[in-house]
C-alpha positions as CSV (number, residue, x, y, z in Angstrom):
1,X,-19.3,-6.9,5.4
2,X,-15.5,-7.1,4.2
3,X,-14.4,-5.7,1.0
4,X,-10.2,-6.8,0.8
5,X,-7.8,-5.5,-2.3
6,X,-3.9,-6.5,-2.3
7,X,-1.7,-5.2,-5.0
8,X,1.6,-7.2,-3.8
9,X,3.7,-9.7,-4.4
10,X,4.3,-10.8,-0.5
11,X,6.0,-13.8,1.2
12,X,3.7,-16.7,2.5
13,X,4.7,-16.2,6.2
14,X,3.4,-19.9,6.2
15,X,5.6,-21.4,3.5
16,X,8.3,-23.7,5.1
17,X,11.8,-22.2,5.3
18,X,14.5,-20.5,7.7
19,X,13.7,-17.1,9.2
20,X,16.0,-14.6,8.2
21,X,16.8,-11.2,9.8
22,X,13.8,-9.6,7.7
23,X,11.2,-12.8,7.8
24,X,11.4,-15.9,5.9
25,X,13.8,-17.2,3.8
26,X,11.6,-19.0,0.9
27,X,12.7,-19.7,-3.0
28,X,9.5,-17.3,-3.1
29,X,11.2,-14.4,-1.3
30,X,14.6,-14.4,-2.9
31,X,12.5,-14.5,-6.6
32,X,10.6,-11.8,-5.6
33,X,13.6,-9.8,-4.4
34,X,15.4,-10.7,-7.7
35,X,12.5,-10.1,-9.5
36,X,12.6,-6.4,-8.2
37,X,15.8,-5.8,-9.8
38,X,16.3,-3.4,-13.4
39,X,19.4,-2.7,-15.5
40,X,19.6,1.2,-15.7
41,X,16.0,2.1,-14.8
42,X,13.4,0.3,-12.9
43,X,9.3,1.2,-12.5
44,X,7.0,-0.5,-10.0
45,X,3.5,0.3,-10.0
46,X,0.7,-0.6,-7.7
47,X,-3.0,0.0,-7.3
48,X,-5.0,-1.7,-5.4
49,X,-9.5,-0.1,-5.0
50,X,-11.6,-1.5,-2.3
51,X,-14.8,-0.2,-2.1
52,X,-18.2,-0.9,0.2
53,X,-21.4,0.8,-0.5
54,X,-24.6,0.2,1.2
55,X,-26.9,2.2,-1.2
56,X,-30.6,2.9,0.6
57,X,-32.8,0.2,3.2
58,X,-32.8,-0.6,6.2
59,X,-30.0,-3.3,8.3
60,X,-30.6,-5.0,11.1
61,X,-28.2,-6.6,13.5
62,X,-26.9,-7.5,16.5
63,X,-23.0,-6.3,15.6
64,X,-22.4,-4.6,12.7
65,X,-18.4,-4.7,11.0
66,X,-18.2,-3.3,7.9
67,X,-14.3,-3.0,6.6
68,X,-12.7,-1.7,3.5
69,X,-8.8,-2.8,3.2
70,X,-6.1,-1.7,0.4
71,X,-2.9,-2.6,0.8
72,X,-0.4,-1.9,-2.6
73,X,3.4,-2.6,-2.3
74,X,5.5,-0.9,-5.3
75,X,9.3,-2.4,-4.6
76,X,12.0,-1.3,-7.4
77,X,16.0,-1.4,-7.9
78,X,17.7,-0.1,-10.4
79,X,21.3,-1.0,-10.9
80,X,24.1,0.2,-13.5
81,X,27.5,0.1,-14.2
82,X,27.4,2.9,-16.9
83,X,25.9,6.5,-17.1
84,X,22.8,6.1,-14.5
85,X,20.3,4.7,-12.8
86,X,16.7,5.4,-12.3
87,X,14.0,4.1,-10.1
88,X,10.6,5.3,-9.6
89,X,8.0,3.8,-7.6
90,X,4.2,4.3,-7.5
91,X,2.0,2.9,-5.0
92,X,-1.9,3.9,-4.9
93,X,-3.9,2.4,-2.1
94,X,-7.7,3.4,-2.3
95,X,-10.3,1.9,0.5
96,X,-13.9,3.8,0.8
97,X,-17.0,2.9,2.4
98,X,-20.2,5.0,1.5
99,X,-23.2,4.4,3.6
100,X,-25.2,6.9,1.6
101,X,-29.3,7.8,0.6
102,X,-31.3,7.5,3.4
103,X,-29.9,4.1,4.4
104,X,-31.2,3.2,8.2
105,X,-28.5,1.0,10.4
106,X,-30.1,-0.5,13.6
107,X,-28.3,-2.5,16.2
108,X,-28.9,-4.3,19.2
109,X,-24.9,-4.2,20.0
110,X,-21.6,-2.6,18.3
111,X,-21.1,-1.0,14.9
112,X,-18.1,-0.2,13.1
113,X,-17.1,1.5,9.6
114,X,-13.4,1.3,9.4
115,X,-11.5,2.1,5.9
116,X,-7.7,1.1,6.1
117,X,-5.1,2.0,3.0
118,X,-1.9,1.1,3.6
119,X,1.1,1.7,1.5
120,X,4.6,0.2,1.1
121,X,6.7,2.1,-1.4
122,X,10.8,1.5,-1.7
123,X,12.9,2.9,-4.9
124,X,16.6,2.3,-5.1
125,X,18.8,3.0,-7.4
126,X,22.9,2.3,-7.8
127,X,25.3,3.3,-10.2
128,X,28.8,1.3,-9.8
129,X,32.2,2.0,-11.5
130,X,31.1,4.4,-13.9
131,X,33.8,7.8,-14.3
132,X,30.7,10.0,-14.5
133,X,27.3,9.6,-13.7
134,X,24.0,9.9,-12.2
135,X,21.4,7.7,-9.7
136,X,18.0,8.7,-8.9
137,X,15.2,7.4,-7.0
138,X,11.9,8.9,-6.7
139,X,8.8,7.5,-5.2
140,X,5.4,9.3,-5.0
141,X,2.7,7.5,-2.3
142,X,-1.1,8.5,-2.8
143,X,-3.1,7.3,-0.3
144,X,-7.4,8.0,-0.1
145,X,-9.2,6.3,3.1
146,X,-12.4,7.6,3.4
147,X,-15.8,6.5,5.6
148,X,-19.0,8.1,4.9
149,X,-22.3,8.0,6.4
150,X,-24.5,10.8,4.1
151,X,-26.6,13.3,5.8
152,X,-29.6,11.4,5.5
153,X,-28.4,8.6,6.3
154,X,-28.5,6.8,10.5
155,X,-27.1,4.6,12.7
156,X,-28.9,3.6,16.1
157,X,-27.1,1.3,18.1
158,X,-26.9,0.2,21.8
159,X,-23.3,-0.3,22.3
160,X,-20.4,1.7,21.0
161,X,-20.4,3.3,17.0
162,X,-16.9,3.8,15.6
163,X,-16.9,5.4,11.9
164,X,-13.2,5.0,11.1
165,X,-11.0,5.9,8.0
166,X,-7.1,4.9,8.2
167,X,-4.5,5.1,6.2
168,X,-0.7,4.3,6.5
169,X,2.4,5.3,4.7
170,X,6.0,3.1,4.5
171,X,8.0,4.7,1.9
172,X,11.5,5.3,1.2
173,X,13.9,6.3,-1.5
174,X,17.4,5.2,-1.3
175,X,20.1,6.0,-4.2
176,X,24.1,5.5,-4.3
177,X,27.0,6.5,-6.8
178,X,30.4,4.9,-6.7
179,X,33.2,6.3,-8.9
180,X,35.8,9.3,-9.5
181,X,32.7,11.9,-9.3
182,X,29.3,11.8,-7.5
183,X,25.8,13.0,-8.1
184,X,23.1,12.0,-5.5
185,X,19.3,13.0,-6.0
186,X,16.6,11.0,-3.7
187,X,13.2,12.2,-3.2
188,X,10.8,10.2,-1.0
């Protein structure tokens, strides 16, 4: 039982194309890198909510997989040549499984819960030639993984039970000023 939720724009890895120093060169890849770019303030935000619940009765099975995956990828640059920038990135994965109300799991082999958020967060922002100014890049992560199995709830199997909930974070927040005076803020 697979429950899947992308909130990205990613590269085919199986488009045709070059390979670059950071994966493949596509028309695809250089759009979407464009596409991530803002005069004077940019905003990316991404959710992505996968969910499985097995709600009451009994399964049966020789292996038993059930997965939740959320993956989210918020990508923003801002870029200015007056005043400031500002970038702020958002990226909310949210994968649950909830085996709940007396739900009965037998199995003649393995079973396995596993939950997995990941989350891919990068905010830039760059402020070029201006006498006086400011940049700022902020980017806030929230990531929820969680695997249940209620209280009155059971799982009986011969081989190995895993009950997993995962969750990873890639985020960073870069900013840059260029000109006669500097202000740098970056929160990540």
């Amino acid at each position: 039982i697979d429950s899947d939720a992308d909130a990205a724009d990613l590269v085919d890895d199986e488009q045709p194309g070059g390979t670059g120093k950071f994966g493949p060169v596509t028309l695809e890849a250089v759009s979407e890198y464009i596409g991530s770019i803002s005069l004077f303030t940019g905003l990316a935000i991404s959710k992505a909510q996968s969910s499985v619940t097995i709600d009451g009765g009994n399964i049966n099975s020789a292996n038993l997989s059930i997965s939740s995956d959320a993956f989210t990828d918020a990508t923003t640059r801002a870029i200015s040549p007056l005043f400031g920038a500002v970038a702020y990135g958002n990226s909310i994965p949210n994968a649950s499984i909830n085996v709940i109300n007396g739900t009965g799991i037998v199995s003649t082999g393995n079973v396995s819960m596993k939950s997995n958020a990941n989350s891919e967060l990068a905010a830039s922002s760059s402020l070029r030639g201006a006498r006086v100014g400011a940049s700022v890049a902020v980017g806030v992560a929230n990531i929820d993984s969680k695997t249940t199995l209620s209280s009155n709830s059971s799982i009986q199997a011969e081989g190995a039970v895993d009950v997993i909930a995962h969750g990873t974070k890639n985020q960073s927040g870069f900013s840059t000023v260029s000109g006669f005076k500097e202000v740098k803020v970056t929160f990540a």
